[in-house]
Each structure stands twice: as C-alpha cells, then as structure tokens.
C-alpha positions as a Markdown table, in Angstrom:
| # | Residue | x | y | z |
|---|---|---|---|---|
| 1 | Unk | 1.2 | -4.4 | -59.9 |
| 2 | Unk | 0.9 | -1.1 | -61.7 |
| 3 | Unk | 4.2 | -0.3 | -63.5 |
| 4 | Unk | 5.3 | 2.1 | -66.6 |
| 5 | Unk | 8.4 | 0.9 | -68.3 |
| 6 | Unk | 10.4 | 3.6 | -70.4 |
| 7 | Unk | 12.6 | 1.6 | -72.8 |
| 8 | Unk | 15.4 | 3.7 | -74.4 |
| 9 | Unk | 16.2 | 1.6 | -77.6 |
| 10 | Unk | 16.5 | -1.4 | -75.5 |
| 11 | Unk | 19.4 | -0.4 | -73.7 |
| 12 | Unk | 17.6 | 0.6 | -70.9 |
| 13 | Unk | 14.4 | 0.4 | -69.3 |
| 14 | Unk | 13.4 | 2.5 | -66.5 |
| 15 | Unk | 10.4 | 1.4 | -63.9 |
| 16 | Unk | 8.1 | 3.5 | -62.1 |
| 17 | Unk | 6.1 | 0.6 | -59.9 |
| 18 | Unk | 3.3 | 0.6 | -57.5 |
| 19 | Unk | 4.4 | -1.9 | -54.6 |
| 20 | Unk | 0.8 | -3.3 | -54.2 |
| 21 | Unk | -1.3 | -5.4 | -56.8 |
| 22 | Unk | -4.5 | -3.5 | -57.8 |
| 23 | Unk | -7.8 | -4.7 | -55.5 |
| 24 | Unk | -10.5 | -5.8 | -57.8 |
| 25 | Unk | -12.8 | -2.9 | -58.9 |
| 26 | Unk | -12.5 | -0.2 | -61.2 |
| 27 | Unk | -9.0 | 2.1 | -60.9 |
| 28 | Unk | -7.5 | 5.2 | -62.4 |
| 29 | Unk | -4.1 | 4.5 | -63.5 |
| 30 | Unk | -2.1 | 7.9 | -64.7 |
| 31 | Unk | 1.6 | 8.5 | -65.5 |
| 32 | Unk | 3.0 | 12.0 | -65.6 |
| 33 | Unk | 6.4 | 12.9 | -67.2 |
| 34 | Unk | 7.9 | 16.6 | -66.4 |
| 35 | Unk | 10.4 | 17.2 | -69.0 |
| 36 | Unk | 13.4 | 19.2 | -67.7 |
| 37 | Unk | 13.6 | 20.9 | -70.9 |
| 38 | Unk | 16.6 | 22.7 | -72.5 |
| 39 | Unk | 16.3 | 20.7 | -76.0 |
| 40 | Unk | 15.0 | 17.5 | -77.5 |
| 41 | Unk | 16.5 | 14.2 | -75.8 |
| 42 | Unk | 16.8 | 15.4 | -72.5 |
| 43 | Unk | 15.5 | 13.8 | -69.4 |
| 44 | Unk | 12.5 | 14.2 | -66.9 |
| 45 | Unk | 10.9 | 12.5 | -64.1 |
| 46 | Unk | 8.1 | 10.0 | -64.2 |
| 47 | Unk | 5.7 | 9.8 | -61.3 |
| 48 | Unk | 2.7 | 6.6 | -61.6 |
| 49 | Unk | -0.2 | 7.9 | -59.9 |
| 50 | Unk | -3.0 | 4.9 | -58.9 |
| 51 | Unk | -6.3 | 6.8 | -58.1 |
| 52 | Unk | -4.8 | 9.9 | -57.6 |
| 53 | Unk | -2.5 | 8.8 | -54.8 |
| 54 | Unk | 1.2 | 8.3 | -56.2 |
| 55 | Unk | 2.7 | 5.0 | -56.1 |
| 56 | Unk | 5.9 | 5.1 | -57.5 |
| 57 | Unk | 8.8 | 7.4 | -59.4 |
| 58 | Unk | 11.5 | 7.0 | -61.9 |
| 59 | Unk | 13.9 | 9.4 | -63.1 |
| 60 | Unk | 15.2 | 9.0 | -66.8 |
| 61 | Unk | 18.5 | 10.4 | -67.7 |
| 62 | Unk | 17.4 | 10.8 | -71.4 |
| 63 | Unk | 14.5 | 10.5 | -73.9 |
| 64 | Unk | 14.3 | 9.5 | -76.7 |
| 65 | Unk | 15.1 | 12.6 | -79.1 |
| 66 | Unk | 12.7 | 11.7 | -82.5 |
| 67 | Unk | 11.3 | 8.6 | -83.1 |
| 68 | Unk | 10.9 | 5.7 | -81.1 |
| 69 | Unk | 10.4 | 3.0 | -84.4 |
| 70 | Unk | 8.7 | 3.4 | -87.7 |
| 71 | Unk | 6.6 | 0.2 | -87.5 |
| 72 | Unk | 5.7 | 0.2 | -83.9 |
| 73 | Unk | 3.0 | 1.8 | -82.7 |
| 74 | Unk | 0.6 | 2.7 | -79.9 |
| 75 | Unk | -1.5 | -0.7 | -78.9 |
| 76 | Unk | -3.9 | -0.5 | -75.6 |
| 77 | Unk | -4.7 | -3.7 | -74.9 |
| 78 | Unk | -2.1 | -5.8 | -76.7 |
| 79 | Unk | 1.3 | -5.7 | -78.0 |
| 80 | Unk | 2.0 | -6.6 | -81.8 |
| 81 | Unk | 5.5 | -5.4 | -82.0 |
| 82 | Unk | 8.4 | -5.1 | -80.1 |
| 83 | Unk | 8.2 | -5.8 | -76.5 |
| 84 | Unk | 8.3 | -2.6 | -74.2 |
| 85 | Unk | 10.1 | -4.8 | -71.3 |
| 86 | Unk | 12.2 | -8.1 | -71.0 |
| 87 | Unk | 9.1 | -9.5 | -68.7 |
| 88 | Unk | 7.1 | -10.6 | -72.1 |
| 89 | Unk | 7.5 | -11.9 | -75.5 |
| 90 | Unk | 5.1 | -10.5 | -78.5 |
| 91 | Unk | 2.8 | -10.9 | -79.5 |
| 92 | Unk | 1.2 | -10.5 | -76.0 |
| 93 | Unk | -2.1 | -12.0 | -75.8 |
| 94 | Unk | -4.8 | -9.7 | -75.5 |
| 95 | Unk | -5.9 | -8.3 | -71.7 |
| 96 | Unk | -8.6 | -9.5 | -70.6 |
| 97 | Unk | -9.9 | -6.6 | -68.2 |
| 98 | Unk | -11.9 | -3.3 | -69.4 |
| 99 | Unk | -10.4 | -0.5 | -70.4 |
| 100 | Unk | -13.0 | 2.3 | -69.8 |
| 101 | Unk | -10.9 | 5.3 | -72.0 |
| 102 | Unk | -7.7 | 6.3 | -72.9 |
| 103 | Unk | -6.3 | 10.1 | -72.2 |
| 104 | Unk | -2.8 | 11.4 | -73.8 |
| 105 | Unk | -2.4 | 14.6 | -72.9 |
| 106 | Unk | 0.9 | 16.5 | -74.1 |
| 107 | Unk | 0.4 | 19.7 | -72.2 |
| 108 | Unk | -0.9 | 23.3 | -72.9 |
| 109 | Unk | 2.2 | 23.7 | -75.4 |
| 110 | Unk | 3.8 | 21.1 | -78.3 |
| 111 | Unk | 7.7 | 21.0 | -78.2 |
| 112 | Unk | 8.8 | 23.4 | -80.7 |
| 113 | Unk | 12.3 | 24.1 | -80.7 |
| 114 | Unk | 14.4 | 24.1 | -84.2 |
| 115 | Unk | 17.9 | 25.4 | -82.7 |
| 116 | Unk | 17.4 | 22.3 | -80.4 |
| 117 | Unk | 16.5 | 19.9 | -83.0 |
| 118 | Unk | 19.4 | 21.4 | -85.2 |
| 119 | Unk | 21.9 | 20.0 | -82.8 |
| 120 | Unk | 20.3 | 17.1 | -81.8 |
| 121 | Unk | 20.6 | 16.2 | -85.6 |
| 122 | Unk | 24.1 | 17.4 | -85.7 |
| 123 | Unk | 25.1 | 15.8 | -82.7 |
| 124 | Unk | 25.7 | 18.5 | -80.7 |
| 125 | Unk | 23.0 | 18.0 | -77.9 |
C-alpha cells in the first residue's frame, strides 16, 4: 500500500496511507506538504495523492527545523542509512520495480526567514 512516513528524530513517525495495494501497471505516486508557516519547525499537513486521486492525509504537529542528519541522505530505491520507519531494518534491499522519474518540487519560493531562524536557534520558536 502507498504510504509516506514523516519521522521526527525517531520520536515520532507520522503516516499518510492509501487503504488499497497498488494494481499492477504503471502509477503516479505524489505527496504534497502545505506548510502552515509562521517560522522554521512549524507544522503542515501531508496529503498522498495515487494518480491524482487522494488516498490518504496526515497532519504533523512539527517539522523538523534544520537538518534531518549529516550522513543520511536522499536514496530512491534503497535505504543505506537509518531506517525512515520501525517496519524495516537497513540496509533495505533494493526495489525491484521501475522507477520512471523522480520530481522534488519546493514551491515557487525557498524559505527565507532569518528573524525565524534566529529564534529557532535561540530557542525561542
């Protein structure tokens, strides 16, 4: 089944998941987060979208404010470093299906706010 797993540090994970196993065939699988906005760290909602219809919705009180890890990094395909869920162990063999393309789209604007990340570093936010 279709699933996107937000893991904050590993204290908590938070599912958006489809209900239905994908049929055989070819599938567009897209996750959307809206940020609420008003600094760095704050929270959103995640919507998992299978071929444009959406199939499930999470809500995540926080995000992550800077960096997730400095030795963990973006794998399609496989995962090399820390697991992103409790359902696996690493290193996660590789998947065995096609993966046509890969789109990461931040939005028409980067986040740019310094008063924000001022008291996110003080501890303020």
């Amino acid at each position: 089944m279709p699933a996107h797993c937000y893991n904050f540090f590993r204290f908590e994970h938070i599912y958006a998941r489809g209900t239905q196993a994908l049929t055989p065939g070819k599938h567009t699988i897209r996750y959307e987060f809206k940020y609420d906005g008003g600094g760095v760290g704050k929270g959103g909602l995640g919507t998992l979208f299978v071929d444009g219809r959406k199939v499930g919705e999470a809500r995540l009180a926080r995000t992550v404010p800077f960096l997730f890890s400095g030795d963990d990094f973006t794998e399609i395909g496989i995962d090399y470093g820390a697991p992103v869920t409790e359902d696996y162990e690493t290193p996660q063999g590789h998947f065995t299906g096609e993966i046509s393309w890969v789109r990461i789209d931040i939005g028409k604007e980067a986040f740019s706010d310094p008063a924000g990340m001022e008291e996110a570093l003080a501890g303020r936010s």
